[in-house]
C-alpha positions as CSV (number, residue, x, y, z in Angstrom):
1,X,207.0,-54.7,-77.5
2,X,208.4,-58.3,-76.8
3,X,205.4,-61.1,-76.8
4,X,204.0,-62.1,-74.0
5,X,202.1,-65.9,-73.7
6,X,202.1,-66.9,-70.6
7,X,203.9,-70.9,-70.0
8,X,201.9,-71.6,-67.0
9,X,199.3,-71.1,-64.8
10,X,197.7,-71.5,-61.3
11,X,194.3,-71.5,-59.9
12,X,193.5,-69.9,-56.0
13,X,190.7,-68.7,-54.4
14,X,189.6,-67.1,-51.3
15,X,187.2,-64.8,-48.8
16,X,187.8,-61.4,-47.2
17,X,185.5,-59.9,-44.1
18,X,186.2,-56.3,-43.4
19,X,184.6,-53.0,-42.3
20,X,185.7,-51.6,-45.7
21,X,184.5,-53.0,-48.9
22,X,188.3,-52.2,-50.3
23,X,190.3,-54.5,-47.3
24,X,187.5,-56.7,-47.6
25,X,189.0,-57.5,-51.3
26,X,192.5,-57.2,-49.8
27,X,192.1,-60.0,-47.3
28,X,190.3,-62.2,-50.3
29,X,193.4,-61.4,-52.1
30,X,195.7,-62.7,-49.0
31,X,193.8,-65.5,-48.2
32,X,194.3,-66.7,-51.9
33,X,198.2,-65.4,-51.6
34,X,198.3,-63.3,-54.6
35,X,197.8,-59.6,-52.6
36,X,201.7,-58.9,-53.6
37,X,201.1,-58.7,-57.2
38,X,200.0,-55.9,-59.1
39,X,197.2,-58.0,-61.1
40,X,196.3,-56.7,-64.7
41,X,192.8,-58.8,-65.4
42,X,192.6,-60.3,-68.6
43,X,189.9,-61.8,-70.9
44,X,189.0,-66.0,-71.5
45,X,191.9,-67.2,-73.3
46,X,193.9,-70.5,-71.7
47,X,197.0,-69.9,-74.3
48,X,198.0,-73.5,-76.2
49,X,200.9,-75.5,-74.1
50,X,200.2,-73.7,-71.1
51,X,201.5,-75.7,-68.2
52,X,198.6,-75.7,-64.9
53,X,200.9,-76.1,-61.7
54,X,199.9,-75.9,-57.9
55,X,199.8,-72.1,-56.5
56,X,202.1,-73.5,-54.1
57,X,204.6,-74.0,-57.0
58,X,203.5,-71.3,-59.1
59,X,203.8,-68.3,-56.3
60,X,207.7,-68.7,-55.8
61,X,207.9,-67.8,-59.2
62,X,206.3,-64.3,-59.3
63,X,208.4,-61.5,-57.6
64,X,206.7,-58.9,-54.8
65,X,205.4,-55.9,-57.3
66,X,205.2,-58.3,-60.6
67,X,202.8,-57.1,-62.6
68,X,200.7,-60.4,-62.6
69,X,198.1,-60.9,-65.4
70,X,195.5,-62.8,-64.4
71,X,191.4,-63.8,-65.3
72,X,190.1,-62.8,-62.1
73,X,185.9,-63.3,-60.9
74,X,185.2,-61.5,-57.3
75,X,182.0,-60.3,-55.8
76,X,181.1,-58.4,-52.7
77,X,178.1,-58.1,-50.4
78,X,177.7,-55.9,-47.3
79,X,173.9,-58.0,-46.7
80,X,174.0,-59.9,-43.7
81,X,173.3,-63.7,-44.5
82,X,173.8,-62.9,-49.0
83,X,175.4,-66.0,-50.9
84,X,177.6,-65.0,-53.3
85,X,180.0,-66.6,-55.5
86,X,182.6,-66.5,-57.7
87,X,184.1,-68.9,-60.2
88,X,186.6,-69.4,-63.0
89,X,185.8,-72.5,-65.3
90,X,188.4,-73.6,-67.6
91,X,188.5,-75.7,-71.0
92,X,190.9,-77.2,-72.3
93,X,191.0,-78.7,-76.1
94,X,193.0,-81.7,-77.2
95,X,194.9,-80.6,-79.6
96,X,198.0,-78.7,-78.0
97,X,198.5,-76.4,-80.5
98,X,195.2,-75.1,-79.9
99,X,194.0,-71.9,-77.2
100,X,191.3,-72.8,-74.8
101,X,188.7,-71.0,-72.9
102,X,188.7,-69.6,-69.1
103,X,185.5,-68.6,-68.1
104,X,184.5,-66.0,-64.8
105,X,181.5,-66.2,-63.4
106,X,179.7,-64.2,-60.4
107,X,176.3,-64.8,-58.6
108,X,174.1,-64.8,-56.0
109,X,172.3,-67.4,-54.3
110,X,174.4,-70.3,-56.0
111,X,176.3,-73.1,-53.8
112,X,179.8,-73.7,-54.9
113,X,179.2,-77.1,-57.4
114,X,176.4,-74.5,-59.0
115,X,178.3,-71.9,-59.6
116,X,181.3,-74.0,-60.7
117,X,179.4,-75.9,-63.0
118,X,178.0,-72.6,-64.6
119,X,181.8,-71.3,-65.4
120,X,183.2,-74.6,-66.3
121,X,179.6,-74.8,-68.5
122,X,180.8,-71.1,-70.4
123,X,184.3,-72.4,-70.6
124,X,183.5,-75.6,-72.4
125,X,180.6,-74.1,-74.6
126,X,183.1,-71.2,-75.9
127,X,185.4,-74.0,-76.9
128,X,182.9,-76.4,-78.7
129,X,181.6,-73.8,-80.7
130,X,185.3,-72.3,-81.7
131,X,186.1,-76.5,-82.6
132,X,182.8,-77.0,-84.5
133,X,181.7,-79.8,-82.0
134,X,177.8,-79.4,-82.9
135,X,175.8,-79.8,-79.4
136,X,172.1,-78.8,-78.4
137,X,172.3,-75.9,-76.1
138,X,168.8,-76.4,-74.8
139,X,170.4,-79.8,-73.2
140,X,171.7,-79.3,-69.4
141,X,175.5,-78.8,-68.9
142,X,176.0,-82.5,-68.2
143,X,174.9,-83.9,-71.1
144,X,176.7,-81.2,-73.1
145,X,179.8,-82.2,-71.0
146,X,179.5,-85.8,-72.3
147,X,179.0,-84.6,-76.1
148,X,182.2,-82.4,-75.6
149,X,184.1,-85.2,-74.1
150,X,183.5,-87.8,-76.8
151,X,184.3,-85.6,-79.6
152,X,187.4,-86.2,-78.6
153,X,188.1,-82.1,-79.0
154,X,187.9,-81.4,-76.0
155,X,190.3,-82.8,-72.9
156,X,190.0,-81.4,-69.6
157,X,187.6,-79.0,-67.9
158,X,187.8,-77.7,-64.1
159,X,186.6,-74.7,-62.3
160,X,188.1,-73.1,-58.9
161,X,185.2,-71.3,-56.9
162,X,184.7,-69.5,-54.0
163,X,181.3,-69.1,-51.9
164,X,180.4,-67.4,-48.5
165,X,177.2,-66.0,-46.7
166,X,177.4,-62.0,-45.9
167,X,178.5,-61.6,-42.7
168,X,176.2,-61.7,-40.5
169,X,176.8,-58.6,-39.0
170,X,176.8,-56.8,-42.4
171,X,180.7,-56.4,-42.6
172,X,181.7,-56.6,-46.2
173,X,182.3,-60.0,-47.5
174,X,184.5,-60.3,-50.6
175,X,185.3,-63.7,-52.3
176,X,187.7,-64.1,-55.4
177,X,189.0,-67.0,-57.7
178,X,191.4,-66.5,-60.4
179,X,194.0,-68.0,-62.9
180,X,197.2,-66.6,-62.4
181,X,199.5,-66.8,-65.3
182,X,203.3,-66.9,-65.3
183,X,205.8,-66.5,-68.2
C-alpha cells in the first residue's frame, strides 16, 4: 500500500438547519464546502511539515468523489434554543521534523472562545506531554499556554469552531469544523 502523509491542510467550519437530522449534517457540510468529498475521519495527528493553507486554496485541490481524510468534530441538537458546539484545536511543535496534535471537541452550553479554548487546550497538552515540557495541569489553560510557549517546543496553536442555538422551532441544527488534509 503506497504511504500516505498528508502535505497540507485546511481548516472550515459551518451550520446546517433541516427537518432531517441527516440534511441537517449535509448543509453543515456545504456551508463549510467540503459536502463533495467522501470524508474518512481520522484521529489527532498534525503530520511534521505539513503546510496549513486557506480552504479557499486548499478545495481546488481535492477532486468531486476524493476520498478526503479529515479530523472532523460535529454535533447535533433537535432542542429549540440548545448551544452546541464544535471545535478542532491544533498544536504545533517547533521542531519540523516533529508530528503535532489536532484536537476535536464537542459540547453544550459553551460560547465559541470556550469551546475553542478547550480544543486548542487538548491539542497543546497532548503535545507538551509527548515533548517533556513539565506544566501543572491544575493551572488554567492560559497559563499553561504561556509555559508551552516559552519552552520554546511548542510554536503555534489555533482552533476553528462552530457554535449555534437549536432552532427555535426544533428543526435539527448540525454544526461541524474540521481539518482537511491534502497529499
Amino acid at each position: 500500500m503506497p504511504e500516505f502523509v498528508p502535505t497540507k491542510v485546511f481548516f472550515t467550519k459551518g451550520v446546517g438547519k433541516h427537518k432531517e437530522k441527516l440534511q441537517s449534517f449535509e448543509l453543515a457540510l456545504r456551508k463549510a464546502s467540503i459536502e463533495k468529498y467522501n470524508l474518512v475521519k481520522v484521529s489527532s495527528i498534525f503530520p511534521p511539515k505539513c503546510k496549513i493553507v486557506t480552504a479557499a486554496i486548499g478545495n481546488p485541490l481535492i477532486k468531486p468523489g476524493q476520498v478526503v481524510h479529515c479530523v472532523l468534530s460535529e454535533n447535533s441538537t433537535n432542542e429549540p434554543h440548545r448551544m452546541i458546539s464544535v471545535s478542532v484545536g491544533l498544536a504545533v511543535p517547533a521542531e519540523t521534523e516533529h508530528y503535532g496534535y489536532l484536537s476535536e471537541h464537542h459540547g453544550f452550553g459553551e460560547n465559541e472562545e470556550q469551546a475553542g479554548d478547550y480544543a486548542e487546550d487538548l491539542a497543546a497538552t497532548m503535545l507538551a506531554t509527548t515533548l517533556g515540557i513539565e506544566f501543572d495541569s491544575a493551572k488554567n489553560y492560559d497559563e499553561r499556554k504561556q509555559i508551552y510557549r516559552m519552552s520554546g517546543k511548542i510554536v503555534k496553536t489555533r482552533n476553528v469552531t462552530q457554535t449555534a442555538s437549536g432552532d427555535k422551532d426544533g428543526l435539527w441544527t448540525t454544526v461541524i469544523a474540521a481539518a482537511v488534509f491534502m497529499p
